[in-house]
C-alpha angles and dihedrals in degrees: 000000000000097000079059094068133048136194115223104194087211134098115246101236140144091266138053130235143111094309099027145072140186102213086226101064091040083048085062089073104029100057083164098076104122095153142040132181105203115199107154104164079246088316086108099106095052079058099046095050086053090061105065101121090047090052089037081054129098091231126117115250139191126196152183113186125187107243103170099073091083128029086241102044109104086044091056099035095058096041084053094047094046095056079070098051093257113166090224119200121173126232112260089227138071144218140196124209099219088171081067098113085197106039114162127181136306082073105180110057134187106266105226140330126231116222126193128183113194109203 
């Protein structure tokens, strides 16, 4: 099962250098990604744009994406994810952010979606 997970000793972000990645470029060499868990500290959206080959691409996909960081997550998140034929299900419980400086009802959010793409 080890030989299953890596760690990649680089931030996910929207450039590439020596401590960033896009996912997109790391996804050119590891054609075998059929999962990701996505937990950015709000930074999600940043991860998800960087994805846009491996969504544009024909392979199955699961998966479970942080929605509770920002009041619209989990509604742009889904629609996102939709636009790539994602079978999108919410998570039953909810979260509050109480580290949100600037939280605003509703106060208690869904937690994560999980997404799957069947080919």
């Amino acid at each position: 099962m080890a030989d299953r997970v890596g760690i990649i000793d680089r931030s996910v972000s929207d450039r590439n250098d020596s401590s960033h990645i896009i996912m997109d470029t790391f996804f050119e060499n590891h054609k075998d990604i059929t999962f990701l868990k996505i937990d950015a500290d709000g930074g999600e959206t940043v991860v998800l744009e960087s994805c846009k080959k491996m969504w544009e691409s024909d392979i199955s996909f699961k998966i479970a994406l942080c929605t509770y960081h920002n009041n619209d997550d989990k509604k742009e998140f889904t629609e996102l994810l939709k636009q790539y034929s994602f079978n999108i299900s919410p998570s039953r419980g909810y979260m509050i952010n109480y580290y949100d400086k600037k939280l605003e009802a509703p106060f208690l959010r869904a937690g994560l979606i999980r997404g799957h793409r069947p080919n």
